[in-house]
Structures are given as structure tokens and as C-alpha cells.
C-alpha positions as CSV (number, residue, x, y, z in Angstrom):
1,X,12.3,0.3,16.7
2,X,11.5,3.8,17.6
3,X,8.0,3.6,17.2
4,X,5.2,1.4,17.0
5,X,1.2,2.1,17.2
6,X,-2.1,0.2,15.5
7,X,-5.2,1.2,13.2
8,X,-8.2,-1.1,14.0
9,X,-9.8,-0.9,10.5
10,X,-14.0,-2.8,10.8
11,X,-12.9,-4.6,7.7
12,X,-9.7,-5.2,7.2
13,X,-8.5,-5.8,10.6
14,X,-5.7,-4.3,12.7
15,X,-2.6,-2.3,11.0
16,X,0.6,-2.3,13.2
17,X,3.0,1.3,11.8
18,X,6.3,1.0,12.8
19,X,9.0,3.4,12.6
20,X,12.6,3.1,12.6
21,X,15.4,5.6,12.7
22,X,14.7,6.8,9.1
23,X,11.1,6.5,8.5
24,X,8.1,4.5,8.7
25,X,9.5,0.9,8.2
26,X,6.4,-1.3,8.1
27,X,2.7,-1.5,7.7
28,X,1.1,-4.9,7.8
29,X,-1.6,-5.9,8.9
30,X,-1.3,-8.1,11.8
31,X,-3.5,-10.4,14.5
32,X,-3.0,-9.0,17.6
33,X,-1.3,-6.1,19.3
34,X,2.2,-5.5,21.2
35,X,3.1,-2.8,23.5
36,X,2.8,0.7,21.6
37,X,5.6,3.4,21.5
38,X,4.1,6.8,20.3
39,X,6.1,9.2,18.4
40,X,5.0,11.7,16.4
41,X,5.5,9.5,13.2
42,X,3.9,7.1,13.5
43,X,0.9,9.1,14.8
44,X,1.3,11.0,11.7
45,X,0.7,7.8,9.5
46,X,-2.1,6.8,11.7
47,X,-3.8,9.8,10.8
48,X,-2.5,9.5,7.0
49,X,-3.5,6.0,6.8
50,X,-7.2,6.6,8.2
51,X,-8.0,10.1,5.6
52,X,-7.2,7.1,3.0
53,X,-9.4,4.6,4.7
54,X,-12.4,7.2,4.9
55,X,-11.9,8.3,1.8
56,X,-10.5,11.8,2.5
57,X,-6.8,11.3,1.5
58,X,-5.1,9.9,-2.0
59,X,-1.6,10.1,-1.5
60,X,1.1,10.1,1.7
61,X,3.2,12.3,2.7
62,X,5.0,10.3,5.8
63,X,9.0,9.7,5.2
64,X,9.4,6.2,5.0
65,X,12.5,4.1,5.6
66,X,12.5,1.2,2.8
67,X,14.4,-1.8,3.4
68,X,15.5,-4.4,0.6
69,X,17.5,-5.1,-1.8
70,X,18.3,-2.8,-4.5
71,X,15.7,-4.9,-6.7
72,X,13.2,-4.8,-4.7
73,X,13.2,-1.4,-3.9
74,X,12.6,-0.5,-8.0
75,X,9.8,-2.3,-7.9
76,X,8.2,-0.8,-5.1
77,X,9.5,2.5,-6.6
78,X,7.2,1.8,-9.4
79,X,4.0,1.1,-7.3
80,X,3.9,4.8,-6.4
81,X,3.4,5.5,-10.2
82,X,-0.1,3.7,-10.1
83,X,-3.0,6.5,-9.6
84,X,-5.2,5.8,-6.7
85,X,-8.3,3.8,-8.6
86,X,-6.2,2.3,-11.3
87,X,-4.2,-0.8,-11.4
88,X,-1.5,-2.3,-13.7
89,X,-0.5,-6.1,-14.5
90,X,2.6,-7.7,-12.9
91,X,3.4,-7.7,-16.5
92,X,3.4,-4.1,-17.1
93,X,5.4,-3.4,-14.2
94,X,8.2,-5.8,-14.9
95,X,8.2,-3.6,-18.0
96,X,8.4,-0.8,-16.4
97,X,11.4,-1.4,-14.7
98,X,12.9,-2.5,-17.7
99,X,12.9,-6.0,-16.4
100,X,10.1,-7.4,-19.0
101,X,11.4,-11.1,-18.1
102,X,11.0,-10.9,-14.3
103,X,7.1,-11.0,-13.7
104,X,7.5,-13.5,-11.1
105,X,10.2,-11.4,-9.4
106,X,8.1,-8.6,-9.8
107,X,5.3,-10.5,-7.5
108,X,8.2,-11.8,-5.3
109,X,9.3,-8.6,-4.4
110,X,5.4,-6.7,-4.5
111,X,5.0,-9.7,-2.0
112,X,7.8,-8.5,0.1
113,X,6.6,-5.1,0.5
114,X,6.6,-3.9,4.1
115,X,4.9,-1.1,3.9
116,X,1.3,-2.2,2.4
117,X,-1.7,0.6,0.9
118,X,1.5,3.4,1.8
119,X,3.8,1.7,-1.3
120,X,0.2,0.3,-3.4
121,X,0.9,-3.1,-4.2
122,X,-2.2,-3.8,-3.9
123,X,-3.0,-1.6,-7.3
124,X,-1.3,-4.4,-9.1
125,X,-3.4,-7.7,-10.7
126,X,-3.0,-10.8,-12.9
127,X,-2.7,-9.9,-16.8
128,X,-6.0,-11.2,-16.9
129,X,-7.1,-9.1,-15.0
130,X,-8.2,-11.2,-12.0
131,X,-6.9,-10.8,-8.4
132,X,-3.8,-12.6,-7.8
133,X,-1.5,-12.9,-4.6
134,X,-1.3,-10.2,-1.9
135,X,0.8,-10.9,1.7
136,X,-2.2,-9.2,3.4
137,X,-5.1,-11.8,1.7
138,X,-6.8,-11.1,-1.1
139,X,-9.7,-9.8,0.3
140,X,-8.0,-7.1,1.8
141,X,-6.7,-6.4,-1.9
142,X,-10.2,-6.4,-3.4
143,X,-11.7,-4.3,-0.7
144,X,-9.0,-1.5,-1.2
145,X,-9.1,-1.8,-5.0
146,X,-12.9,-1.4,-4.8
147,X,-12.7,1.5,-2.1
148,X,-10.3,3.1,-4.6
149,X,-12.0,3.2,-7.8
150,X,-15.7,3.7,-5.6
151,X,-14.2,6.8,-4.1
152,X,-12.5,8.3,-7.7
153,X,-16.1,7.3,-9.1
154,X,-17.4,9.5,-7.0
155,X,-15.2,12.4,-7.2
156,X,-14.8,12.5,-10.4
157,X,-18.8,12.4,-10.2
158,X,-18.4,15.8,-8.3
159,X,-16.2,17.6,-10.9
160,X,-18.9,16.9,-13.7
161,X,-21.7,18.3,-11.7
162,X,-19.9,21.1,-9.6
């Protein structure tokens, strides 16, 4: 590990970054802290990740280091295709990969994502549209899906009347 530093978020908790040789290699959110190791990566997504907690930033620009299999990794591909705001069925992404079969590898691997609100799999829900499985609680999902679509409510609010 090359780097490791944490966002204390007053809802969702504490968010360890860590980078590895390649790239930002994980952000979860975690319970407590471990000794930090500052480089300027993971400061970077520090920053990054709070613009997009306040509201000020929609999309990352931090090189990230993606570890898993060669499944996996197309479906995580595919979460950076949802807009901020908008969300998709595990359904419609196993589609989208051309997988239409594997919905519950689709939420397998979503589950397996290590680098959570950077690679949105947050953005995806139940068919039914209700709120189904996310490694960092479901609260944590609803609060960023709500913070989403509140904040492209509002800009979109500003375009109209600018």
C-alpha cells in the first residue's frame, strides 16, 4: 500500500482511500482508523470525494487501480455509464454487458466493488425499483441516491431560471 488517508463524512461515517502502485485501490467505508500514509493521491481523492459530498463535484478524475476478475471489472465498467442522479436495475445492467442471464452476478460483483461512490454502485436498484443490497448498508445507498438526484434537482433548477 502506498497510501492510505480517511474522510469523516457527519452521515455516512468514516471513508478509508487507499492507493496502490497504480491507482486508488479502495474506498470503503470503514469503523475506525489505521495509521495514515499521505501521498498526493490519495489527498487528491480526498478532495475529489468531498466536492461530491458537498455537492460541488459530479464526476472523478483520480486514476484508479481496479482489481478483479475480468467479470467483475465489466460490470463496474458499466457503473460509470449511470449519470449522477439516475439509477438503473441490476437487470438492465446484466443487459448491458450483454450478460442478460447474470443479474445475480451482476449484484455479486457490484457487491464486490472496492472502490464505492468513485465506481457508483450505489446508482444501481431492484427492478422494482426499491433499494436492494449495498456492502456499505443501505442507508448509506439511499442517502447518496437522494443527495444525487436533490443536487441535479437543483441544478437543473438553475439552468431554467439563469
Amino acid at each position: 500500500m502506498m497510501g492510505r488517508i480517511y474522510l469523516e463524512h457527519p452521515v455516512l461515517g468514516i471513508i478509508e482511500i487507499c492507493e496502490e502502485i497504480d491507482g486508488i485501490s479502495s474506498v470503503e467505508f470503514v469503523r475506525g482508523k489505521k495509521d495514515e500514509v499521505e501521498s498526493p493521491l490519495v489527498l487528491k481523492c480526498k478532495k475529489e470525494l468531498e466536492e461530491y459530498l458537498y455537492g460541488n463535484r459530479m464526476e472523478f478524475s483520480v486514476k484508479l487501480d481496479m482489481q478483479g476478475t475480468d467479470f467483475q471489472k465489466r460490470c463496474w465498467k458499466e457503473l460509470y455509464k449511470i449519470a449522477y442522479g439516475d439509477s438503473i436495475s441490476y437487470k438492465i445492467q446484466a443487459e448491458n454487458i450483454k450478460n442478460p442471464k447474470a443479474v445475480r452476478a451482476v449484484g455479486g460483483a457490484n457487491g464486490k466493488n472496492p472502490i464505492s461512490i468513485i465506481v457508483p454502485c450505489h446508482r444501481v436498484i431492484g427492478k422494482n425499483g426499491k433499494l436492494t443490497g449495498y456492502a456499505g448498508g443501505l442507508w448509506r445507498k439511499e442517502y447518496l441516491l437522494q443527495r444525487e438526484m436533490d443536487i441535479k434537482r437543483a441544478e437543473g433548477d438553475k439552468g431554467i431560471a439563469g
